[in-house]
C-alpha positions in Angstrom: 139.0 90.9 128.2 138.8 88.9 124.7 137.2 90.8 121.6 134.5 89.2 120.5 134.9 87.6 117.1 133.7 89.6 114.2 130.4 88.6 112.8 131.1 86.7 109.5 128.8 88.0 106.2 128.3 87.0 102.8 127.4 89.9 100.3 125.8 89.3 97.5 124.7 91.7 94.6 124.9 91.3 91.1 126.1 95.0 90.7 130.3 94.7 90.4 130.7 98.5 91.1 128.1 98.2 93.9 129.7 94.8 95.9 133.0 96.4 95.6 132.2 99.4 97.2 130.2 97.1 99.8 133.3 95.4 100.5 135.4 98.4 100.6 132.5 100.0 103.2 132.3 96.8 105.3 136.0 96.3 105.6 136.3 99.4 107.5 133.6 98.5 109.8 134.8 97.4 113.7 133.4 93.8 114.1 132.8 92.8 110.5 134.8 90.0 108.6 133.6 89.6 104.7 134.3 86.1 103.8 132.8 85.9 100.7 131.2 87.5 98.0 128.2 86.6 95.4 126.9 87.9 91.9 123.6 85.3 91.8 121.5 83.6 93.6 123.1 80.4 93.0 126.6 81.1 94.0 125.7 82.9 97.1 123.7 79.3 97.9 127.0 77.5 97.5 129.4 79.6 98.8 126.8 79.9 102.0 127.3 76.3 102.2 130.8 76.3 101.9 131.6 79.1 104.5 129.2 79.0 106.9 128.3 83.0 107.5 126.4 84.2 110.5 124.4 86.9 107.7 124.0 87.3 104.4 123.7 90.6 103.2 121.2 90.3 99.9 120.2 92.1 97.0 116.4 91.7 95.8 117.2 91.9 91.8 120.3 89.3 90.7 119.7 89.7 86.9 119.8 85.9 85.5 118.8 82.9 88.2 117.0 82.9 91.1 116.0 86.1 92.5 117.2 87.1 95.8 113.7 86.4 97.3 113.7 82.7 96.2 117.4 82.9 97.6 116.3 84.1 100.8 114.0 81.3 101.3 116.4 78.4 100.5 119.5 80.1 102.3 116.8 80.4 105.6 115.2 76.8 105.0 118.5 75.3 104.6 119.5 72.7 107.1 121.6 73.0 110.3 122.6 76.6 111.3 121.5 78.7 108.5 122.5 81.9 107.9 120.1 85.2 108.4 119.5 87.1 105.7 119.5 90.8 105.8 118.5 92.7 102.6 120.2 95.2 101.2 117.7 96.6 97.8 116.8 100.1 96.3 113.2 98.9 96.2 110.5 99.3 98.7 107.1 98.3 97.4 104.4 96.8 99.5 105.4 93.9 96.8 108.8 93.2 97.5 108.5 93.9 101.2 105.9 90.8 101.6 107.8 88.5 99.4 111.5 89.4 101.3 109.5 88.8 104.9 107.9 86.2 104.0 111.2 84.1 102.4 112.4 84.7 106.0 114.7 87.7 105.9 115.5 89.1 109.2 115.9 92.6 108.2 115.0 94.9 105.0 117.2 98.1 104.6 117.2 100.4 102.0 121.0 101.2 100.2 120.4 105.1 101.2 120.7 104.1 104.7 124.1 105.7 106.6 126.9 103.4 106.7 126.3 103.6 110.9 122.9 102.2 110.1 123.8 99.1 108.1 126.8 98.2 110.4 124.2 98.2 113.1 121.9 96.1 111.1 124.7 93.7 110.8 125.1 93.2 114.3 121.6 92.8 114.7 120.4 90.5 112.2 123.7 88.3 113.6 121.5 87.9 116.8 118.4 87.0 115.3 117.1 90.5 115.5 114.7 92.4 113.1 115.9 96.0 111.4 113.8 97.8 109.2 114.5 101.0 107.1 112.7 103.9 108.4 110.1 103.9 105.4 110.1 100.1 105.1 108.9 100.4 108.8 106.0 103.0 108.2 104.6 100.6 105.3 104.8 97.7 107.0 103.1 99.3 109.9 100.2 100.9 107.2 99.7 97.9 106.0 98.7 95.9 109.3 96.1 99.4 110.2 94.5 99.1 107.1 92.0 96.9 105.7 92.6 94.7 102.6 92.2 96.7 99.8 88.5 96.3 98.1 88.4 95.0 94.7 85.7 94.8 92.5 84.7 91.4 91.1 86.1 92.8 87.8 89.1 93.9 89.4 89.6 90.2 90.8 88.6 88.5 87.6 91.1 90.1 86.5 93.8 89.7 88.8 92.9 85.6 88.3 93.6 85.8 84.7 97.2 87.5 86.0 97.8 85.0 88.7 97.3 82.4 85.7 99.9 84.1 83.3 98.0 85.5 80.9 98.7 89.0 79.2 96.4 91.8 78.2 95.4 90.5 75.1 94.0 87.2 76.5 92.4 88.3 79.3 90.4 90.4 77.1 89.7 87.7 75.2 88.7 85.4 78.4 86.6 88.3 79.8 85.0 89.4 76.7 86.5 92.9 77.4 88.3 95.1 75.5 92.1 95.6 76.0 92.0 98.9 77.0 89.8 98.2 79.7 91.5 95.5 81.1 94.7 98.2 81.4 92.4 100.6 83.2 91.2 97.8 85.5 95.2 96.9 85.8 96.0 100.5 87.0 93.2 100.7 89.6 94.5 97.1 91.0 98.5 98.4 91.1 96.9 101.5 93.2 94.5 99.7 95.4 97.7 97.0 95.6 100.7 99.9 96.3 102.5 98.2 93.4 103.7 98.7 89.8 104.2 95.2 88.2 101.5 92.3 86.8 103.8 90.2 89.3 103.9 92.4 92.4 100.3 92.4 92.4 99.9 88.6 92.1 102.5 88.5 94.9 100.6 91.0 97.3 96.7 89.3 96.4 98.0 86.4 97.5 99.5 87.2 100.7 96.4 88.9 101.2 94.2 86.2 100.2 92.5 88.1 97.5 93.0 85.3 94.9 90.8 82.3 95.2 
């Protein structure tokens, strides 16, 4: 009875230590061929093009470029047979979780994950199917029980001044507020939100439709 062939990934993850000790892990994996390897956004685009993986495992932060989000959605929107994407990231915020789905990764895994667990993934996002990292899981799951998060009509003032760019110091100024309060405000919408950054929480009120 024939093998089945190996399922063909592209890695990319601006980290040089990190991708080589991906590629060293994946080359010991049974049914795994690494046929190329990325440090940006952009390269992992053309090299995607070029060799035609079945799954491209991706990194969330790529340093300079397109982040691996915005890489994510053009490597899935792509024409013909595109690859799926599988993420590979040390971050887990409701943020980042949203944005990765919502690009059109197939799965989101944590790098703390066994090595058993990612070679599994592999095999799964190569059929289509979804794998999520145990707490990934739980917080996606929270976040479809609960309610939208209830902001004040401060708090989304506010969080329309973000959405528009502006920092601290001119939303005060646009509110009539003082800076300090528009930092408190900030904290309370990163809590209500489950984030930590001015653009995590644009991200999240907009999937959530808290933004007009």
């Amino acid at each position: 009875m024939t093998a089945p062939a190996p399922v063909r990934i592209l890695v990319c993850d601006d980290h040089i230590v990190v991708r080589a000790g991906l590629l060293a892990l994946l080359d010991s994996a049974p049914g795994i061929e690494v046929v190329g390897e990325a440090g940006t956004g952009e390269e992992a685009l053309a090299l995607a093009a070029k060799l035609a993986p079945e799954v491209v495992l991706m990194d969330l932060q790529l340093g300079d470029g397109i982040d691996g989000v915005e890489t994510t959605r053009r490597l899935t929107a792509a024409p013909g047979a595109s690859p799926h994407v599988l993420v590979l990231t040390t971050y887990d915020t409701d943020a980042d979780i949203t944005r990765a789905i919502e690009a059109g990764a197939t799965g989101y895994l944590l790098k703390a994950e066994r090595p058993e667990e990612l070679f599994a993934a592999i095999h799964a996002a190569a059929q289509g199917r979804t794998t999520l990292s145990g707490p990934v899981a739980s917080r996606v799951m929270a976040n479809m029980r609960s309610p939208r998060p209830s902001l004040t009509d401060r708090e989304r003032d506010i969080l329309a001044q973000l959405a528009r760019g502006l920092g601290n110091r001119e939303i005060a100024r646009a509110l009539f507020i003082s800076e300090a309060t528009v930092k408190t405000h900030l904290r309370r919408i990163y809590d209500k939100l489950g984030v930590d950054t001015r653009a995590g929480a644009v991200a999240v009120a907009k999937e959530q439709r808290l933004l007009p």
